[in-house]
Structures are given as C-alpha cells and as structure tokens.
C-alpha positions in Angstrom: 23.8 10.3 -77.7 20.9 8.2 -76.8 21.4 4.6 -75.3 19.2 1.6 -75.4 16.7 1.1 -72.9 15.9 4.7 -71.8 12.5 5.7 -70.6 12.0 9.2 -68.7 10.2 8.9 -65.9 9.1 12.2 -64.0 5.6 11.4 -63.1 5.4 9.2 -59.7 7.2 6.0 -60.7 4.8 2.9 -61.7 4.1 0.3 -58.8 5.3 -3.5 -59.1 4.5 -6.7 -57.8 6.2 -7.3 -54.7 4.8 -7.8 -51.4 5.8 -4.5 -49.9 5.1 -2.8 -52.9 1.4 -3.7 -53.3 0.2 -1.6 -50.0 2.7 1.0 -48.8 1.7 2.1 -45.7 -0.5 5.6 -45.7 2.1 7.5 -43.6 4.8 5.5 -46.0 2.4 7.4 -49.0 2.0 10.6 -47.4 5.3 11.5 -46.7 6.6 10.1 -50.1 3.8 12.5 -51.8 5.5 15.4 -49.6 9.0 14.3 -51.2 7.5 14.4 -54.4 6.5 18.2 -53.7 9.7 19.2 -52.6 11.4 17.7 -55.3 9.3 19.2 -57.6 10.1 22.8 -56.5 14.1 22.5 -55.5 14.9 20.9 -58.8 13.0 22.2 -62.0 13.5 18.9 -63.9 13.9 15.4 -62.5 13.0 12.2 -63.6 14.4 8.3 -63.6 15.8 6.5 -66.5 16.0 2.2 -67.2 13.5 1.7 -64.5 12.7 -1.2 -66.3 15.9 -2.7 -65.0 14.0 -3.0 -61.5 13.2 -6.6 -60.6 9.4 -7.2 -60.6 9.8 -10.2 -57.9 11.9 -10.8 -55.0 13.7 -8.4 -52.8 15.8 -5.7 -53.8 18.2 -3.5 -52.1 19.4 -0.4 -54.4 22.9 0.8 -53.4 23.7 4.5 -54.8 26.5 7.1 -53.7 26.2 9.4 -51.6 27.0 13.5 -53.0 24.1 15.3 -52.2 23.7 14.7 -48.1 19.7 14.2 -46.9 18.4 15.3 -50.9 19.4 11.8 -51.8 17.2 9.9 -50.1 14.5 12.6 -50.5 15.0 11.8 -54.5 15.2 8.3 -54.5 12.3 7.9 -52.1 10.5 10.2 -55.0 11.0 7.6 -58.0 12.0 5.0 -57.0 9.4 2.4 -57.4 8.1 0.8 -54.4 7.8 0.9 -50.6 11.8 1.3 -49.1 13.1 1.0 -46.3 15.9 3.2 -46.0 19.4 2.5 -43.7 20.9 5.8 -42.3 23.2 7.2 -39.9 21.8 6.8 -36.3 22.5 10.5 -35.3 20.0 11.9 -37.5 17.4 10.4 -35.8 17.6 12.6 -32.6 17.0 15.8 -34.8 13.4 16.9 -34.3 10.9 16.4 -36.7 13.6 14.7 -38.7 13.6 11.8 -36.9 10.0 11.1 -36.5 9.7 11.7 -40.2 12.5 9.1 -40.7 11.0 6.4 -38.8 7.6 7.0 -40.2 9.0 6.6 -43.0 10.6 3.2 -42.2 14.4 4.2 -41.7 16.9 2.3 -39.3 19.9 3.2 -37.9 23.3 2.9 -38.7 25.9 3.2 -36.3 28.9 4.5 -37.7 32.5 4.4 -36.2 33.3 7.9 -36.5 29.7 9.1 -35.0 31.2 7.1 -31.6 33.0 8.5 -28.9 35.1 6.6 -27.1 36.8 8.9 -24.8 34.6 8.8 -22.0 33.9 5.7 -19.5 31.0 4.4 -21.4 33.5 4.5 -24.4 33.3 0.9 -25.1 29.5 0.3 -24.0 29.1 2.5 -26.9 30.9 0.5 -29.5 29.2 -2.7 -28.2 25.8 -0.9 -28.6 26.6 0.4 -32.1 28.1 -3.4 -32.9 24.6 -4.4 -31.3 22.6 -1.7 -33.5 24.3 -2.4 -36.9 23.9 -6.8 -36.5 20.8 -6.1 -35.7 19.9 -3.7 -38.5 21.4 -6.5 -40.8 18.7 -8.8 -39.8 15.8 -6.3 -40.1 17.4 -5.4 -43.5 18.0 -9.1 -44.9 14.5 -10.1 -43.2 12.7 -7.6 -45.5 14.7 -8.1 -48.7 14.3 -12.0 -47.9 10.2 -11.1 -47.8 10.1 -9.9 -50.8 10.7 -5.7 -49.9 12.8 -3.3 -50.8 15.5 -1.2 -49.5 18.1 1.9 -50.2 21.8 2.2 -48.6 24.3 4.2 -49.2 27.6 2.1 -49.0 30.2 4.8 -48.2 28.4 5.2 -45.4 28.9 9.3 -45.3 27.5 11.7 -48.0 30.5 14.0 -49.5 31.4 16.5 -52.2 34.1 14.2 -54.0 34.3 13.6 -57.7 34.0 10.1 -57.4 32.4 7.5 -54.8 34.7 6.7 -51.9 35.3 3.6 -50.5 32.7 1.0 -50.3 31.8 -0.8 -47.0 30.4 -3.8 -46.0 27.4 -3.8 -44.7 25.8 -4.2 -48.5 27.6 -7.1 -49.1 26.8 -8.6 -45.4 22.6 -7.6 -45.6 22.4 -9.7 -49.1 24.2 -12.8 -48.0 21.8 -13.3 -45.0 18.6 -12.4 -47.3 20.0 -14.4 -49.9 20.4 -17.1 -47.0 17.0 -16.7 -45.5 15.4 -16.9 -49.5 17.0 -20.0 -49.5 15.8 -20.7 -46.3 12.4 -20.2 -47.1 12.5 -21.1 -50.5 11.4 -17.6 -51.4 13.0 -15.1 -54.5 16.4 -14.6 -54.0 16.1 -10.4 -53.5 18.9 -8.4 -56.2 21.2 -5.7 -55.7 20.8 -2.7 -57.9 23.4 0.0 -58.6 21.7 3.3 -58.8 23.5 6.7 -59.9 22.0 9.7 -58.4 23.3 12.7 -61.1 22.4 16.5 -60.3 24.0 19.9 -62.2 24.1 21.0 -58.6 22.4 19.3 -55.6 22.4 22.6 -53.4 21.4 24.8 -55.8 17.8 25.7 -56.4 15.9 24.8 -59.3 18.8 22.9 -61.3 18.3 19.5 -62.5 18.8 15.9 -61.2 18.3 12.7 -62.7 18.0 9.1 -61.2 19.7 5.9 -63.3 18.5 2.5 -62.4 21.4 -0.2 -63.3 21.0 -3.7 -64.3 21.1 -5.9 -60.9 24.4 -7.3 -60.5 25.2 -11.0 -60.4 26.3 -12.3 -57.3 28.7 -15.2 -56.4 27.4 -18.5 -55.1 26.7 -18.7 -51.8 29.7 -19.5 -49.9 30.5 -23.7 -49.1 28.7 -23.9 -52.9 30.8 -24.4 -55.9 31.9 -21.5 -57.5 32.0 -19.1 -54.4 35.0 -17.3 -53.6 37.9 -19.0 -52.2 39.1 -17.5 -48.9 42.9 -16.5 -48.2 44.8 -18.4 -46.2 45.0 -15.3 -43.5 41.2 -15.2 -43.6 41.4 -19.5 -42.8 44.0 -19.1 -40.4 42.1 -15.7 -38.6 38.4 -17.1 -38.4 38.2 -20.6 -39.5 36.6 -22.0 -43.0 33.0 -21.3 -42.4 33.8 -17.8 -41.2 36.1 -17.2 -43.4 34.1 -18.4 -46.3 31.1 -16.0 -45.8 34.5 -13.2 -45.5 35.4 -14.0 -48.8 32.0 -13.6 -49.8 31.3 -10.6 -48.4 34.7 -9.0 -49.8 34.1 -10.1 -53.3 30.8 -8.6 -53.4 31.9 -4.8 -52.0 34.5 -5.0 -54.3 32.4 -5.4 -57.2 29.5 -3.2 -56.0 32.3 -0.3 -55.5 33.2 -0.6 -59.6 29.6 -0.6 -60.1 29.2 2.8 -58.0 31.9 4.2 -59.4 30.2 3.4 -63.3 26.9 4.3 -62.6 28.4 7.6 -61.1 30.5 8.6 -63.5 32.8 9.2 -61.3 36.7 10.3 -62.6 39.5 11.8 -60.3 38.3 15.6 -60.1 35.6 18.1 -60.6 37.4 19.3 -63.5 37.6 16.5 -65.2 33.9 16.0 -65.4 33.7 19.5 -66.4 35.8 18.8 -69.1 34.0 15.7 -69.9 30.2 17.1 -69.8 31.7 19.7 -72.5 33.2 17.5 -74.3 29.5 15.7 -74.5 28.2 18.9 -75.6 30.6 19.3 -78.4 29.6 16.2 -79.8 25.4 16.5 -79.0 25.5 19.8 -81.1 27.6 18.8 -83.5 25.5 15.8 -84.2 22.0 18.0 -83.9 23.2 19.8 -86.4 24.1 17.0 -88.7 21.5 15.4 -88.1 19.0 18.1 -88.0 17.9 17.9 -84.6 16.9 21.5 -83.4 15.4 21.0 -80.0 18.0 20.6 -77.6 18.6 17.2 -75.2 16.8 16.3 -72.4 19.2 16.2 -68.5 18.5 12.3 -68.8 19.9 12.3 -72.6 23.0 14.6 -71.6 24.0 12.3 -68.8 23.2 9.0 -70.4 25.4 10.5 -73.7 28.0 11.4 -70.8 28.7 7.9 -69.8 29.9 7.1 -73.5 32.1 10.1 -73.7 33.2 8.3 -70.1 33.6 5.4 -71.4 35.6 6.4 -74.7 37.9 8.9 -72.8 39.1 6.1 -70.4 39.6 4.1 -72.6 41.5 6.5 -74.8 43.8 7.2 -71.2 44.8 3.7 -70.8 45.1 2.6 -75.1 46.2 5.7 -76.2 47.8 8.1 -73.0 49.3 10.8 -76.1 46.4 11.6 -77.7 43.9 11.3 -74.7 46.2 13.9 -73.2 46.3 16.2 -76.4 42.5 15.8 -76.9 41.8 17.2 -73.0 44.2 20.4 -73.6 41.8 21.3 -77.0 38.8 20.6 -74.9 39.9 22.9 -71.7 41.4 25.7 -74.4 38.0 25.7 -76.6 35.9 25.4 -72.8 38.1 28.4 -71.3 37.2 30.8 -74.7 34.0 30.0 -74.7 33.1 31.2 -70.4 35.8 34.2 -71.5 32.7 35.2 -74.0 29.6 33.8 -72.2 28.5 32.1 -74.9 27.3 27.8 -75.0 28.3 25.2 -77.8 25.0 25.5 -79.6 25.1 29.5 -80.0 27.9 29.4 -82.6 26.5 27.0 -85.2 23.9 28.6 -87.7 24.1 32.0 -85.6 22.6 34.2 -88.6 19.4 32.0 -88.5 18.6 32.2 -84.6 16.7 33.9 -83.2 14.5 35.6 -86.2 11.9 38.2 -85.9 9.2 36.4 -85.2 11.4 34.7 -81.7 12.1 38.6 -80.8 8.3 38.9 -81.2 7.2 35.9 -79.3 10.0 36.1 -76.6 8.6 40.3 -76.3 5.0 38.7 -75.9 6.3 36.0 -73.7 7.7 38.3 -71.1 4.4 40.6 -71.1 2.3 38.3 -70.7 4.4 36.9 -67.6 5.4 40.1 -65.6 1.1 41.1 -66.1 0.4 38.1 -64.2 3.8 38.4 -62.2 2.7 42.4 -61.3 -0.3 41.0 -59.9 -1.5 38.5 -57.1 0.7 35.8 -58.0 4.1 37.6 -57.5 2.7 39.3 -54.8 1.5 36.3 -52.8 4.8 34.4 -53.8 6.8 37.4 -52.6 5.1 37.6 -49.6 4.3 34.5 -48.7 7.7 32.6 -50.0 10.1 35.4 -49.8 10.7 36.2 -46.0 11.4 32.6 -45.0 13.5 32.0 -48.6 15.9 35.0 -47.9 16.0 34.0 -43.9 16.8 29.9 -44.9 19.9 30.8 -46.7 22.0 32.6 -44.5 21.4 30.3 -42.1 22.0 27.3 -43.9 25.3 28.9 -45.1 26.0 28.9 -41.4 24.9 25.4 -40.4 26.7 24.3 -43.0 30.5 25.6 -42.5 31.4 22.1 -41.5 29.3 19.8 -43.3 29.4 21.4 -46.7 28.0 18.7 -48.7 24.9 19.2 -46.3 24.0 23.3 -47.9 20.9 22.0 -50.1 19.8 19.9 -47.1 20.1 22.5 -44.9 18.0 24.9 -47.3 15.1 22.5 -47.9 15.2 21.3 -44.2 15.1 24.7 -43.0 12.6 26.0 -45.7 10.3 22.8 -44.8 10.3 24.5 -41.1 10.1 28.0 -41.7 7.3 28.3 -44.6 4.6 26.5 -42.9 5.3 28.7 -39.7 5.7 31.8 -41.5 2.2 31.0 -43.7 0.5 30.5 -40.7 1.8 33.8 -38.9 1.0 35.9 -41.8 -2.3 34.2 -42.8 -4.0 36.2 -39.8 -3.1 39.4 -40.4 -3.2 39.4 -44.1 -6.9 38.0 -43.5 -7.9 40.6 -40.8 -6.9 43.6 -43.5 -9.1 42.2 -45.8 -12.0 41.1 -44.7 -12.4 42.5 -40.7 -14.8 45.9 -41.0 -12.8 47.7 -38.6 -9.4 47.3 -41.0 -7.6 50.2 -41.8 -6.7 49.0 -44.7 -10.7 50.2 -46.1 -9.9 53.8 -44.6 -7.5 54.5 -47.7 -8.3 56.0 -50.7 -7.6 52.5 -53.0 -8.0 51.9 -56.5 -7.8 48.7 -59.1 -9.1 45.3 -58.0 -9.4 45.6 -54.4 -12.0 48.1 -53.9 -14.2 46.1 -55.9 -14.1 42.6 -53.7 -14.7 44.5 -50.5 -18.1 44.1 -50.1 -17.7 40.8 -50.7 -14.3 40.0 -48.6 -16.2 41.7 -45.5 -18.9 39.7 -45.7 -16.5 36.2 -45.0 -15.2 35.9 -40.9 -11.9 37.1 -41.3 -10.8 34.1 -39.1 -11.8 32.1 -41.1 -10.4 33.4 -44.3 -6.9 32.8 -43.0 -7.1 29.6 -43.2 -8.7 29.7 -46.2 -5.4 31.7 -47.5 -2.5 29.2 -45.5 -2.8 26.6 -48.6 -2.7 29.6 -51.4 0.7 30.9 -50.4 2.2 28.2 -51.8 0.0 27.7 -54.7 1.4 31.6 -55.7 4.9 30.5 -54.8 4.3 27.3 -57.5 2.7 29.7 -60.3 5.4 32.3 -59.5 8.3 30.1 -60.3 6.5 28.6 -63.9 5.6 32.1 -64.7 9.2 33.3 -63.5 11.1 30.8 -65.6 8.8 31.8 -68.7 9.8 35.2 -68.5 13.8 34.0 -68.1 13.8 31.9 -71.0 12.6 34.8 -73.1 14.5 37.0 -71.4 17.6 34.9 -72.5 16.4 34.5 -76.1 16.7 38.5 -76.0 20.1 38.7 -74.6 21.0 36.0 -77.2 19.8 38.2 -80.2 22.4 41.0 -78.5 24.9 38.6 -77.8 25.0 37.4 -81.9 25.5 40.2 -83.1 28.5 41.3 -81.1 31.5 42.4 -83.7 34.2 41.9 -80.6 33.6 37.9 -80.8 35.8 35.9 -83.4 32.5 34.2 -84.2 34.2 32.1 -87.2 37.4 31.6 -85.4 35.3 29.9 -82.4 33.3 27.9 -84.6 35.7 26.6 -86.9 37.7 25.5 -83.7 34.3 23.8 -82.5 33.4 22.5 -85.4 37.2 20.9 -86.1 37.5 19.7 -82.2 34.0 18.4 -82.3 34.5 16.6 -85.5 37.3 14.9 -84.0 35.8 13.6 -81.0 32.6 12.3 -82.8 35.1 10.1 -85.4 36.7 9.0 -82.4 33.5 7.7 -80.7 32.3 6.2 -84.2 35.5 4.2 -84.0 34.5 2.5 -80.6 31.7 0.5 -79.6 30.3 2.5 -76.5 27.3 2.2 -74.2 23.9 2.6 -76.1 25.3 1.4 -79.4 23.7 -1.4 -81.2 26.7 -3.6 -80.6 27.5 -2.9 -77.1 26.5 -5.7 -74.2 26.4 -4.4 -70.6 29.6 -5.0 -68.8 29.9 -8.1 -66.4 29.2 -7.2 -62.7 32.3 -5.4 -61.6 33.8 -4.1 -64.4 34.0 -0.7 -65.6 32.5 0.7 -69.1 35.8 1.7 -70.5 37.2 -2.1 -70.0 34.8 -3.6 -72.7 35.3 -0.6 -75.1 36.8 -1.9 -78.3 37.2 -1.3 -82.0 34.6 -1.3 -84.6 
C-alpha cells in the first residue's frame, strides 16, 4: 500500500536554502518549538510525508484545507520546513495572548466578508478597510514569496467539519500572480504553490493521529498578455477591459485548479461515511496483503493514508467506469464494516486468530502492565494527576461550551484553553505543594508517614521551600509527559489481554467473518491489481488540476 517517494518525517523537519529559511527569527523558533510540544502531546503520532517535493529555491506558498480550526496551522507550523508566514482571519487577532502570539509569529490578517458588519453607519468604512487590509496583505504576501520566503493559506478561507474542501477563493491565485510578477521583476525565482493535505483520525480528540502530505508544486499558466495564458471571456473583456480582464482569467484558472488539487490531496469524497467506508476498505486490503505477504507488524498512519489515496483513486474511478459494481462492492464493504463494530473486533484480529497472542504475549503483556502501574502508583502518576489533571478535567467542559457554535473549533478550544490553564494552575500549586515538603513548620511532618517520604525529609527541609517551587513548576509537566508513555504502555498490554478473551469467544462466527473478509478482500485487491494507481511503478503524477481517479487506467 506503499507509494513512491515516501519519507516519514516526525522529528523537526530539515531546513532548506531559502532566504527566510536560513535565520528564522528567535521568537519565530521559540514559538515553533512550543508547537512542536503541543503537538507532540495532543496527537501521539504525527509526522510529514514527500517533503522532498518542497522547492529548495524560490518562494513558496503551501495552500492546505482547512478541517481542524487553529490545530492546522499549529501542525503545519510544526513540520513544515522553513520560516512561514501565515494569512489568517483578522478577528483572531484581538483574542489575548492569541494575537500577540500570531503576530510574533509573523501572521497577517485577513479580512473576510462574513466577519464584517455592515448594518451600522460605519458599515461601508468597514468593507473599504477590509478591501484595504486584504490588497494590502497581497502585497506583503507576494513581496515575501517574490524574496524568496515562504507562506501558508488556507483558501476556503473558514475552517469546517465537511467531508471534503469547500469552495476555493481567490486570494491564492491573486498573491502568486503578483509574486510571480515581482520575480520577474526582479529577476529572482519564480516562488511555487504547493498543495498540502492535512489528514488526522480525529483533530479534537486527544492523542489520535495526524499526518502532514506535501504535494508536488503545481504548474502554473503563463503570465497573462504571454502566450499560452488563459484567454479571458468576452463578459470578463466587456466588464474590465483586456489587461484586467487578462490577469481575471488568470487568477480563475489558477483557483480552479488549486481547488481539484485540495480536494486530491484531501481525500476528500461527498460524506463522512464514505470515507469510513473507504479507510475500511484500505484495511481490508493492508491485512489481506500482510498476510500474503508476511508482513506482521502493522502499518504506519502515514502508510494507511498514503494506501487510502489509491483505494480513492480506484473507487472513483470504479463510480464513473463501472457505476453497478462500484455500488455492489460499497454494500459488501458497509455489511462486512457493520458485523465487525456489532462484535468489536478489527480486520487484522480474524486472520491466523489461533496463533495470536501466545503464552509468552500473555506473559510479556502481564509484565508490561506491572511494570507500568509500579511506576504509575508512584511519583509519576501522582504528579501527572495532580499537576495535569485539575486543569485537563476543567478545559473540557468548557471547551464543549465555547464551542456550541463553532464546532470544528472543540480541539482548539481544548489546547487553547489547556495552554492557559496548566501554566497557571502549576504555578498555584507549586507553592503549596513546596511548603508541605520542605517548610519545618508543615503539617505534613506531624503525621505518622511511611515509604519514601520519611526518608527525604531531612534533606527536603534543608532546601528554602520558596525556592523549591520553582524548582517543581517545570516537573509537572515532565510527570504529565512520562504519565502518558507509561499510560499508553500499560493500554497496549491491556488490549493484547482483552484480545486473548476476545478470541476465544464461542458466540462469534469466527470462520463465517473471515471467510466473508477474506472473499471481500480478495476482491478488492484483484481489482486494484487491475489498475495502475498512485505509488505503482507505472503511475505518473496527474497534471495540475486533475484528480487521481482521471488518469487511472487498465494494466
């Protein structure tokens, strides 16, 4: 399920050899190490795949839906490589601490039509101010592409909780003709616009996965009044005049393309249950093939969704050559999918069932979890529950709340709120935690105590208890970090436990589900050897603009 040009990438992306890119500024650095942190404990596996596909000179401006609200930025800022300069909506910047980080970071403001009110008197001062804002934002934008930077947009201009990107504005299309303009100006690198799909198992979630696909830049029309460029309508001629309409042509051509291209590096189909469907119908085929093949460690995120885009690509194809059977093969899929949640149980758990897991995985996964829960009994759950907890239980709730409206915006709302309440609430506790411990006159030393503690107190006492607080605001989250590794240990053996008990149930029709696996998955994987998808030897990336599914052919 593999394709070409894959490299996982979840260390801090490698820098290149542009001119923003050679010195990020330090408050640039700091706050995309602080991303980097928060990433690393919302999602417990993330990473970036084809960034080779990144130009190593001139500009480039990465263009990337929009599904997972403030998070998206936060991960592309992560891996992405580079110094960006980001474009967002001009209302977030008047939210505290937000907003300073935003322009520290380099942001600029967009001014959208539906963030303007025009019902009061200053109704149209605003629109010519946002009209104002958003040319001049182009220029800043173009300027730094032109100079060899980079930048990130979101085209649809809102974030959202759709299937599929929505429609695709303008103001992509508009910042690379004038950078393209000014390189040619200039006679600098003419910057490139790269499709980027942001992929998570669920953005607002904590601790799932998310994954980051660099796409190969697109090729852009000739500038316009060169030959080749697009032609304008006559209603365009007749409305603004050649020149005008010219560059309208341009700009149209170029969103129209760049929308195909989100909607391809998305994966994006008409609803959620469709790309259920779809992600099972990739596992089918990923086990069955394991198993053929005698793969036994299971794929990576970035090898589930790059094997997704071919069973994309094949099933589109199969809706528009063959309607029948793409229709017969998606009520087999949703049937097999629906038995399988009705007994808990995952693709890979019904092949080979008799051989996994032995006595020696019972043994290991019993070992596993006591060695965990000692450490987890301990200091390290403690300080993680104390420390973490609190603010973790008190960030949900009211994140549900904040987020009635804007729903996409729930994972946002938990790491914006989180980012506010856990330094607070590790500085607050800090003190008092450090006056029971080391002061002389704590009450905590009146009580008959036994284990560890005892044992440190002559040497606790002996440290100013004012300054041991300090000394503990940094450790909180250290136990929080260890907590979570030592936590998801335990769960995995845990699981390996329950999947012991779970074979050996005598109510499941374990040869009934597995031939009907083994049949449907057979199927699919002959149907895929019949096509030339993405990743296979004889497959050439699609022309800017058109979809995977419209090169698909025959063997």
């Amino acid at each position: 399920m593999q394709a070409n040009h894959i490299s996982l990438t979840t260390a801090p992306a490698r820098q290149r050899g542009c001119t923003l890119d050679d010195a990020p500024t330090r408050t640039y650095r700091l706050i995309r190490w602080l991303c980097r942190q928060i990433s690393a404990s919302w999602f417990r596996e993330h990473g970036i795949v084809n960034e080779e596909w990144v130009p190593e000179e001139g500009g480039v401006l990465f263009a990337a839906w929009h599904p997972g609200s403030l998070i998206d930025p936060m991960l592309m800022l992560s891996l992405l490589p580079g110094q960006l300069t980001f474009a967002a909506k001009h209302t977030l910047f008047k939210i505290p601490v937000l907003g300073y980080i935003m322009k520290k970071a380099g942001a600029k403001p967009v001014y959208r039509k539906q963030d303007i009110t025009p019902t009061n008197e200053s109704g149209g001062a605003n629109k010519k101010k946002a009209g104002a804002g958003n040319s001049a934002l182009i220029d800043t934008l173009s300027e730094v592409l032109s100079d060899g930077g980079r930048c990130a947009i979101f085209p649809e201009g809102v974030s959202h909780l759709f299937s599929q990107p929505q429609k695709t504005k303008t103001g992509p299309a508009r910042i690379m003709l004038q950078a393209l303009k000014n390189s040619a100006e200039n006679g600098t690198k003419p910057p490139s616009l790269v499709p980027v799909g942001l992929h998570y198992t669920d953005a607002n979630r904590f601790r799932e996965r998310a994954l980051v696909t660099v796409h190969q830049p697109m090729n852009l029309p000739p500038l316009p009044g060169n030959e080749g460029a697009p032609a304008p309508t006559t209603e365009l001629i007749d409305e603004f005049g050649d020149d005008i309409a010219g560059e309208r042509a341009w700009v149209n051509s170029v969103t129209e393309s760049l929308g195909v291209e989100l909607e391809r590096c998305s994966q994006g189909l008409e609803t959620w249950e469709d790309r259920k469907l779809l992600w099972r119908a990739r596992g089918l085929i990923s086990v069955h093939r394991n198993r053929t093949t005698g793969r036994k460690t299971a794929p990576t995120y970035a090898e589930a969704v790059v094997g997704s885009r071919r069973a994309r690509a094949a099933w589109l194809w199969l809706s528009k050559n063959e309607p029948a059977q793409a229709a017969t093969l998606k009520t087999k899929v949703a049937a097999h999918a629906e038995k399988m949640e009705n007994y808990q149980l995952k693709e890979h758990e019904l092949y080979d069932r008799h051989k996994q897991p032995g006595a020696i995985d019972l043994i290991f996964s019993i070992f596993q979890i006591i060695w965990s829960w000692m450490w987890m009994l301990g200091l390290i759950t403690w300080g993680a529950l104390l420390g973490s907890w609190p603010p973790y239980r008190l960030s949900g709730p009211l994140a549900i709340r904040l987020s009635l409206k804007e729903k996409h915006a729930l994972g946002t709302h938990k790491i914006a709120l989180g980012f506010l309440l856990l330094p607070i609430w590790w500085f607050v506790l800090s003190f008092p935690v450090a006056f029971l411990l080391a002061a002389k006159t704590s009450p905590l030393w009146k009580l008959k105590l036994y284990g560890l503690l005892p044992l440190v107190q002559p040497y606790l006492t002996q440290i100013n208890w004012v300054l041991l607080a300090f000394i503990l605001m940094p450790l909180w989250p250290v136990a929080a970090r260890l907590h979570l590794r030592l936590y998801r240990r335990s769960l995995k053996a845990i699981r390996t436990l329950k999947l012991w008990k779970l074979l050996r149930r005598d109510e499941i029709p374990w040869d009934e589900l597995a031939n009907e696996q083994i049949e449907l998955a057979t199927l699919l994987d002959n149907l895929g050897q019949k096509l030339v998808l993405p990743g296979d030897k004889e497959w050439t990336e699609p022309p800017t603009g058109i979809d995977d599914f419209s090169i698909v052919h025959l063997r």
